[in-house]
C-alpha positions in Angstrom: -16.7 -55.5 -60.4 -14.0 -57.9 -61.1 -12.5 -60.3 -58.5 -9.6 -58.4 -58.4 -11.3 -55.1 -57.9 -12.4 -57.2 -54.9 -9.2 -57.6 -53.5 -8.3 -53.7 -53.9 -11.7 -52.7 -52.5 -10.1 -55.3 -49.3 -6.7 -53.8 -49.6 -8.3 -50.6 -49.2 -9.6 -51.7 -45.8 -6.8 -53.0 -44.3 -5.0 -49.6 -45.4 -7.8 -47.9 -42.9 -7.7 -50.0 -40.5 -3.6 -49.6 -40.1 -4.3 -45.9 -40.1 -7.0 -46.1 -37.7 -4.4 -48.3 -35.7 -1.9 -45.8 -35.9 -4.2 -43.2 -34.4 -4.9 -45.3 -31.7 -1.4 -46.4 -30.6 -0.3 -42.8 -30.8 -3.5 -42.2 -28.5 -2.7 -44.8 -26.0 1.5 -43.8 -26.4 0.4 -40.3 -25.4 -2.1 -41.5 -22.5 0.8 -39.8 -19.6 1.8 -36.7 -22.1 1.0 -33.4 -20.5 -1.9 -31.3 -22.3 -1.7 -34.1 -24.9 -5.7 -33.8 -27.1 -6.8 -37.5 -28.3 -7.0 -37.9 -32.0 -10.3 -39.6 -33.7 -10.0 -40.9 -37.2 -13.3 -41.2 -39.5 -13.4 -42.8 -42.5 -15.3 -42.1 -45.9 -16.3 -44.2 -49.3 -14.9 -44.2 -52.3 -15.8 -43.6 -55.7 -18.5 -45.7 -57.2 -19.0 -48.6 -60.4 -21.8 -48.3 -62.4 -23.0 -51.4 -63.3 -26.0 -52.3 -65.5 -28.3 -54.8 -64.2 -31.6 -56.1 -66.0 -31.8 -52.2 -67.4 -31.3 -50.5 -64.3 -28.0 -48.5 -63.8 -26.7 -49.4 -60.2 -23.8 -49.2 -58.1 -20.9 -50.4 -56.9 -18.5 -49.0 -54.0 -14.5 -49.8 -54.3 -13.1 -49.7 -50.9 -12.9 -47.2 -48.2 -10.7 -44.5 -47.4 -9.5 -42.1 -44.4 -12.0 -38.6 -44.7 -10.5 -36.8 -41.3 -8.8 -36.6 -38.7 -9.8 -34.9 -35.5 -8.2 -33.6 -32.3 -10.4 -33.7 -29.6 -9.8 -30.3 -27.2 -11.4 -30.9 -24.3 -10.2 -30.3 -21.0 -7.2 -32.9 -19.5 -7.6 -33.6 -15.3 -5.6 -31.9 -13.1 -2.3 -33.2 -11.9 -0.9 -31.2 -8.7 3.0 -30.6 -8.5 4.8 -28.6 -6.2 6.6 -26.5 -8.9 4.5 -22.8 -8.5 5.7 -22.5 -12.4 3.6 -25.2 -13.5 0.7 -24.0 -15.2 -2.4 -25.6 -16.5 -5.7 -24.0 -18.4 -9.1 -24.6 -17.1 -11.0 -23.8 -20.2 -10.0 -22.2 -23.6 -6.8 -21.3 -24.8 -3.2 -21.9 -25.4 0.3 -20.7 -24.1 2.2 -18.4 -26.7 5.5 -19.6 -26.9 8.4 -18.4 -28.9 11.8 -20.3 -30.3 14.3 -17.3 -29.6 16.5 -18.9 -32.2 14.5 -18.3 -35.3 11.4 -16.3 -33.7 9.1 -18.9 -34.2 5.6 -18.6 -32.3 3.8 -21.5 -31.2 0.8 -22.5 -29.0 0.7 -24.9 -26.2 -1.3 -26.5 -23.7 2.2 -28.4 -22.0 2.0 -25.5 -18.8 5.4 -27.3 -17.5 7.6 -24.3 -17.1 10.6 -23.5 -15.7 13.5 -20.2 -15.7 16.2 -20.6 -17.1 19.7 -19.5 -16.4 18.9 -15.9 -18.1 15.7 -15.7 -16.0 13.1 -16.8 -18.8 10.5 -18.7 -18.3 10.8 -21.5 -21.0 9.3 -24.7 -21.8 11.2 -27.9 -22.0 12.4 -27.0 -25.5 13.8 -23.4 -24.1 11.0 -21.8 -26.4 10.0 -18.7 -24.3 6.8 -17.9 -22.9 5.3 -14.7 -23.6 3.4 -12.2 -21.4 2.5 -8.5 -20.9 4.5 -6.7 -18.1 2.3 -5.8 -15.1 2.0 -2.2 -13.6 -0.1 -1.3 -10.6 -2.6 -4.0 -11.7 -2.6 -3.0 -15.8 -0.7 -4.7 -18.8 1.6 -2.5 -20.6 3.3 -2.2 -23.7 3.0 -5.8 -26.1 3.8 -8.9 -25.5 7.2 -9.8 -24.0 9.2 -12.7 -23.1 8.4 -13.4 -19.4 11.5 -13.1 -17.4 12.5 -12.4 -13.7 16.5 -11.4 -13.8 17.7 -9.5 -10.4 14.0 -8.5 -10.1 13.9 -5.7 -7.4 10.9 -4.0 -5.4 11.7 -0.6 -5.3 11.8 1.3 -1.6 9.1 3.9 -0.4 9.7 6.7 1.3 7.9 6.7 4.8 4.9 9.0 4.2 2.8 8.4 7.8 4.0 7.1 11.2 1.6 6.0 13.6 2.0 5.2 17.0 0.1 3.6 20.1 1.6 4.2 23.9 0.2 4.9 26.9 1.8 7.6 29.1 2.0 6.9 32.8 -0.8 9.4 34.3 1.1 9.4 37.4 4.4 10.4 36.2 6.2 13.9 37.2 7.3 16.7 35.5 11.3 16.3 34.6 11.2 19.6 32.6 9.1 21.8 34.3 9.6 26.0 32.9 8.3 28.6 34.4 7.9 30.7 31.1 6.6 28.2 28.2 5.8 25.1 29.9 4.0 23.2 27.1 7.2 23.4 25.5 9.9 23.1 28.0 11.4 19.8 26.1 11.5 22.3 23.2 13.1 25.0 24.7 16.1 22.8 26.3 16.4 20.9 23.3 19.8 21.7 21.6 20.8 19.6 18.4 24.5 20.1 18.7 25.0 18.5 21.8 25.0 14.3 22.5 22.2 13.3 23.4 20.5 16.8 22.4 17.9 15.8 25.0 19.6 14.4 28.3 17.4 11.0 29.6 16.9 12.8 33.1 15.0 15.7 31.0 11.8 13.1 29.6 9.3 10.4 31.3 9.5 8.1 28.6 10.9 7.3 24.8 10.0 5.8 21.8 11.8 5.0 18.0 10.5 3.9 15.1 12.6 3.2 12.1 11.2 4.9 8.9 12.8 5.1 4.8 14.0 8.0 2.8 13.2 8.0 -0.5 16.5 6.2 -1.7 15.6 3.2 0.8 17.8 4.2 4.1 16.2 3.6 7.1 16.3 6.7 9.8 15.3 6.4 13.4 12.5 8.6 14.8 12.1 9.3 18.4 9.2 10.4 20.1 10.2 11.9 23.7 7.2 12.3 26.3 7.0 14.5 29.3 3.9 15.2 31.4 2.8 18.8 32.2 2.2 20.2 35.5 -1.4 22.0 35.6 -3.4 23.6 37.6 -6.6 22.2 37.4 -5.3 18.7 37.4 -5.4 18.3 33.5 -3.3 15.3 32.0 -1.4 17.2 28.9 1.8 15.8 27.9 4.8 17.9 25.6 6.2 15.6 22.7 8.9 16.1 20.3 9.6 13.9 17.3 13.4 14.5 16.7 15.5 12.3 14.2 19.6 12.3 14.1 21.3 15.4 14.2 24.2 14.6 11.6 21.2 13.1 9.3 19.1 16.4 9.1 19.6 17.6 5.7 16.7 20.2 5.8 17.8 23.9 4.4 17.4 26.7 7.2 17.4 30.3 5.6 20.5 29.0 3.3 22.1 26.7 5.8 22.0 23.1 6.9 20.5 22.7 9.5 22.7 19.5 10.9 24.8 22.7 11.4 22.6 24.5 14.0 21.2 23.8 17.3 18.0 23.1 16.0 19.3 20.3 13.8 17.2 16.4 14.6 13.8 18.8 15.9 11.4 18.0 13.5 8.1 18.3 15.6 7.2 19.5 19.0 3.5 19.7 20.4 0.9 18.6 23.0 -1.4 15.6 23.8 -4.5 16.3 26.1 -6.0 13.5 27.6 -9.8 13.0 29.4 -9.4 12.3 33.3 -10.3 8.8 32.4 -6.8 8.7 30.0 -8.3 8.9 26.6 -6.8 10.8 24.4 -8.7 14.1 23.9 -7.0 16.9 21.5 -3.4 17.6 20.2 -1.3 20.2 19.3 1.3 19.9 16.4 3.9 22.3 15.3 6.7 22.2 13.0 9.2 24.7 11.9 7.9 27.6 9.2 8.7 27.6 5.4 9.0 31.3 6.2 11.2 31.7 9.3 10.7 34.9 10.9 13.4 34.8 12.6 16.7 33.8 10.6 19.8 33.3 12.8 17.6 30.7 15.8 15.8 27.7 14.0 14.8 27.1 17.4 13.1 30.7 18.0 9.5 30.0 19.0 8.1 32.2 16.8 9.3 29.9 13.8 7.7 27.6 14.8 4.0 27.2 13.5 0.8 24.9 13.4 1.5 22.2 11.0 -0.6 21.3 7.7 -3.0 18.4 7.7 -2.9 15.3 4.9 -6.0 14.2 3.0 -6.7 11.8 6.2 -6.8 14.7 9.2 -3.4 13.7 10.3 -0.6 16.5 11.2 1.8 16.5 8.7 5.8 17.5 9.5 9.3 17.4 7.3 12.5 15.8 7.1 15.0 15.6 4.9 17.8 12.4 4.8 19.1 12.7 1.4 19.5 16.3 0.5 16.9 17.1 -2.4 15.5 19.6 -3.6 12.5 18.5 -1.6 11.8 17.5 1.7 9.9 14.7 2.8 6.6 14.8 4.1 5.6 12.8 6.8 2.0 12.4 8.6 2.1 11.8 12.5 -0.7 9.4 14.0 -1.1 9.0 17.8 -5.1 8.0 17.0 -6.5 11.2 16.7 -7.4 12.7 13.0 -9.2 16.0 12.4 -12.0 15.6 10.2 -12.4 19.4 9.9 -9.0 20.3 8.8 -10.2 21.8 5.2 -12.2 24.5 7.3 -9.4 27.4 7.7 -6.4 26.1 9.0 -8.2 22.8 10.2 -6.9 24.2 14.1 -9.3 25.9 16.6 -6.7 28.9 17.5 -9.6 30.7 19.6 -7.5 30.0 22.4 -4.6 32.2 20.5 -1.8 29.9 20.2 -0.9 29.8 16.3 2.6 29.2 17.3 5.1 28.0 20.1 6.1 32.1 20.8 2.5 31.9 22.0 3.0 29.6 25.0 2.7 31.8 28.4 3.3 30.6 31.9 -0.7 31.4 32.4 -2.1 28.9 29.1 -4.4 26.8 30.1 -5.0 23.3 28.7 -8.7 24.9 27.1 -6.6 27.4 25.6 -4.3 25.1 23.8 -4.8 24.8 20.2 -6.6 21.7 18.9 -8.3 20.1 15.7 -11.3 21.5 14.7 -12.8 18.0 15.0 -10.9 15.4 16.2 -11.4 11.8 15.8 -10.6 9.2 18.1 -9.4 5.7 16.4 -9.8 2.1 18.8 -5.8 2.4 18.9 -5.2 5.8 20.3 -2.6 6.6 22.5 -3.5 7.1 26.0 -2.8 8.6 29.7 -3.6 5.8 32.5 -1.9 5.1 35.5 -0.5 1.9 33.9 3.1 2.0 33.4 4.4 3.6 30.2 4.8 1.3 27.0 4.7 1.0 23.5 1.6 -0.9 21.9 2.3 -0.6 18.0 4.5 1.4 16.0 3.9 1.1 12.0 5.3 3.5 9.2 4.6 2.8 5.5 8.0 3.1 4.2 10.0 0.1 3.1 13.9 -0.2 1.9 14.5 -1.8 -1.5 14.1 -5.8 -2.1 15.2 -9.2 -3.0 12.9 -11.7 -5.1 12.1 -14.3 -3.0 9.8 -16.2 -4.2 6.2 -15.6 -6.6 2.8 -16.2 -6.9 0.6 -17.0 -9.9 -3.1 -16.2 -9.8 -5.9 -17.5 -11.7 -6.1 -14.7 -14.2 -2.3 -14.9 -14.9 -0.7 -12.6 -13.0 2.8 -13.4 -11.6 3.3 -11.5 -8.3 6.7 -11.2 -6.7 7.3 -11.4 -3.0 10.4 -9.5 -1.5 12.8 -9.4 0.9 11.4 -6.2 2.2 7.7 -7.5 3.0 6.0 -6.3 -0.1 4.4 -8.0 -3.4 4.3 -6.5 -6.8 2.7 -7.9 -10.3 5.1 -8.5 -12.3 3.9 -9.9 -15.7 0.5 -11.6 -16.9 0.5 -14.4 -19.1 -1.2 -14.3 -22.4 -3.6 -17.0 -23.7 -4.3 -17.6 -27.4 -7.4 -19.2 -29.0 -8.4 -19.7 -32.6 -11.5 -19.9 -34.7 -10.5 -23.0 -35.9 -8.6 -25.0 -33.7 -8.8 -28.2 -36.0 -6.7 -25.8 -38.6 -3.9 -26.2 -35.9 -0.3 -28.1 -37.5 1.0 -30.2 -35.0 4.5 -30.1 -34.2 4.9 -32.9 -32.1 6.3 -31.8 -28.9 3.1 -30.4 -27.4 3.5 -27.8 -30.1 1.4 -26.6 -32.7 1.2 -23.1 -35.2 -1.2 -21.8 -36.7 -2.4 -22.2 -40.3 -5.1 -20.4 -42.4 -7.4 -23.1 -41.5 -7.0 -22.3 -38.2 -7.1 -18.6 -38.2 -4.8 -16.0 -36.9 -4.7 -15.9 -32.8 -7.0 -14.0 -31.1 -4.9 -13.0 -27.6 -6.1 -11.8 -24.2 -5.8 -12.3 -20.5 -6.5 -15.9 -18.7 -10.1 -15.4 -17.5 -11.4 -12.6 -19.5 -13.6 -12.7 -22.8 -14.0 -16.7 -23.1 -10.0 -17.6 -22.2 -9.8 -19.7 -19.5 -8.3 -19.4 -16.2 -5.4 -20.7 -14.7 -4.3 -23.0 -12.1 -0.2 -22.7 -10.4 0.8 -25.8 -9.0 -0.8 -28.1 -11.7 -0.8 -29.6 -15.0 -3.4 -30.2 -17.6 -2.8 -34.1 -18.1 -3.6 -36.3 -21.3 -7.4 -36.2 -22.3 -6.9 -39.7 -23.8 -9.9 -42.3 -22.1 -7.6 -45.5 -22.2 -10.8 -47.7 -22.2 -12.1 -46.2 -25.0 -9.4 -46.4 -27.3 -8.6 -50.0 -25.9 -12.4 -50.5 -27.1 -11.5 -49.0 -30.7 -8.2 -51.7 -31.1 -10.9 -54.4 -30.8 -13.0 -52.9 -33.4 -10.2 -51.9 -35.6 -9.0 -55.5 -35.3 -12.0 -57.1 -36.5 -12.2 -54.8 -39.1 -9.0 -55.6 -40.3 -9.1 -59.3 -39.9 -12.5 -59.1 -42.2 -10.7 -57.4 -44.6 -7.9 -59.7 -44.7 -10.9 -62.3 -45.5 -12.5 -60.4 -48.5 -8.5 -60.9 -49.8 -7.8 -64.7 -48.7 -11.7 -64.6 -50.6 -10.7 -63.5 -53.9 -7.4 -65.2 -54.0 -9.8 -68.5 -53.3 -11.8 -67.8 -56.5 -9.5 -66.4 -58.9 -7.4 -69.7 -58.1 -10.9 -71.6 -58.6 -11.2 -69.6 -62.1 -7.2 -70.8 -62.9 -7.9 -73.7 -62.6 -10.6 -74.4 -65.2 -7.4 -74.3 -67.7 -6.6 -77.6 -66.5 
């Protein structure tokens, strides 16, 4: 090899070394950058001389060159934030993102995300991240931009009431009748007069708001009135009534806010143990067969009521009109657990319906559940004053977005103005077979190649993705030390290459100057 070859073979070097330089800086630039992966650079030999030497062919190398470049994956630390929108993976995978402009997909590690005006969430380049909307826990439909505009919870209609009091045992009879009195509140009761039930007529009251299906909220109230027996039995009458002008059930072709019976939903009795625990109940509620037409409030009509899937009486209202009214269960802490055998009521005593009622029933002759159940937070009959422990219905009116949640495996969960949550969206992960095939894009940014592979997609935490963490982001896996360490290396690489070309220039102006 010639002298000069020498001084390429040197040049060669110093060519590496700026490269390996460059990687370095860029390294130590990006030590702060969000989901920022290090860069290593490796180096390779160049082609061969073939020199002859005393017969034997040998070799000579001519300078060194860059063979790859490597981005190093691993997992960043953790930085905490207070922003519930920034993301960061703990384990495989990248963010889908996508430029709305020109549809562009890229993948991303940079979790710092925000919504913009139109509800998206974007990155800080307004590329969109993209998700699968959430329903009742599953994914549907592809993947979507991830956006929260004038997000709503839908209302519930109420569909159980349940309510915890205790009945003053020592109370008196404000409605006592000499022909039905276990339904005396009933029988006075008169839905086209204000208040239907005067307050003088009832020991105690109790209301509980509750939701059509359209999101209205309706009062309920419970009216409570002892029974007088003979044998010193503690019964109590009840009637759940709602607002006359808001009863929009159908009564043999009319409406019934029309008729006297208009606000009686459900009328019955509580039996309680001497020692004020609540023993049996009665329930009844107006007939889906009237038998008698022109009187909602005609006794016969009115018949044991059904049972839900939980034991629980069930009665009807209606606040909107449809076609269908709306079925509510009724939970003072007693449930029948028998309620599929028959009619789920013991009638041996022969009351199937309010007509029933004589002036000679006895409490043992009342109808009750076939097996009732006592909860810990029944109502109950003690000489304590009356009052109202809990009332709780599961109905809810529409809501605002207030504020969200992200969980570990990606789902985004809304919280409303009305009390509830609901899963929104999940975010999708991507990972590749390849991830050294990934083009950089500079911004955090890369896209895929076919070195890399096409994306393989799924759900943070589930086959090999990693999860997530809210409130955090994935910072810059660069080790400053370590790439402080490589700048001295590279330095004294490149300073000995700069030798091997002050070298050369040394002898080739030693071999000018034998002209002289």
């Amino acid at each position: 090899m010639s002298i000069s070859g020498s001084m390429y073979t040197g040049i060669s070097g110093l060519q590496a070394q700026s490269q390996a330089t460059s990687v370095v800086s860029n390294n130590l630039a990006n030590s702060t950058t969000t989901g920022y992966k290090s860069v290593s650079i490796a180096f390779e030999d160049v082609f061969y001389s073939t020199v002859y030497a005393g017969g034997n062919i040998g070799q000579v190398g001519n300078g060194v060159t860059t063979s790859s470049l490597t981005t190093d994956f691993s997992q960043g630390a953790y930085e905490s934030t207070n922003t519930v929108t920034n993301v960061a993976i703990n384990g495989d995978g990248f963010y889908i993102v996508v430029d709305p402009d020109t549809d562009t997909t890229y993948y991303t590690r940079d979790g710092g995300f925000t919504f913009d005006t139109n509800g998206f969430l974007v990155d800080s380049h307004g590329n969109r991240v993209q998700g699968w909307e959430t329903v009742d826990g599953s994914i549907t439909g592809g993947l979507v931009d991830i956006q929260l505009d004038n997000s709503q919870s839908p209302p519930q209609a109420t569909g159980e009431v349940a309510i915890q009091v205790n009945l003053d045992s020592t109370e008196t009879d404000n409605t006592a009748s000499s022909t039905n009195p276990y339904a005396s509140l009933f029988d006075i009761y008169d839905g086209t007069s204000d208040p239907a039930l005067d307050d003088s007529r009832y020991a105690y009251q109790t209301t509980i708001s509750v939701y059509d299906e359209n999101g209205a909220s309706h009062d309920l109230t419970v009216y409570y009135d002892p029974v007088t027996t003979d044998d010193g039995s503690i019964v109590w009458e009840y009637t759940v009534c709602c607002d006359a002008d808001e009863d929009m059930r159908d009564f043999a072709g009319t409406d019934m806010a029309d008729t006297s019976g208009a606000g009686m939903l459900v009328t019955g009795t509580l039996t309680f143990s001497s020692s004020g625990d609540l023993q049996s109940m009665t329930a009844f509620t107006l007939s889906d067969t009237p038998t008698d037409t022109t009187d909602p409030l005609a006794a016969e009509n009115w018949v044991l009521a059904e049972f839900d899937d939980n034991g629980l009486p069930v009665f009807e209202a209606n606040f909107t009109g449809a076609d269908e009214n709306q079925e509510i269960s009724l939970d003072f802490g007693i449930s029948n657990s028998d309620f599929a055998t028959g009619t789920g009521w013991d009638t041996s005593g022969g009351i199937d319906s309010l007509d029933d009622f004589t002036a000679t029933t006895t409490p043992d002759e009342l109808s009750s559940f076939n097996t009732g159940v006592l909860s810990t937070r029944a109502t109950t009959s003690t000489t304590s004053s009356s009052a109202t422990y809990t009332l709780s219905q599961d109905g809810y009116a529409p809501g605002e977005l207030t504020d969200i949640t992200i969980s570990e495996n990606g789902v985004i969960e809304g919280s409303y103005t009305n009390g509830q949550s609901q899963e929104l969206y999940t975010f999708a992960l991507a990972d590749f077979a390849n991830n050294q095939g990934l083009y950089a894009e500079g911004g955090n940014l890369f896209t895929a190649t076919t070195d890399s592979g096409q994306a393989l997609i799924g759900t943070p935490g589930s086959a090999g993705f990693g999860t997530l963490a809210s409130n955090s982001l994935e910072q810059s896996n660069v080790d400053t030390a370590t790439e402080l360490t490589n700048l001295i290396i590279i330095q004294a690489a490149y300073q000995a290459n700069s030798k091997i070309i002050t070298t050369a220039d040394t002898l080739l102006s030693t071999a000018i100057g034998l002209k002289r």
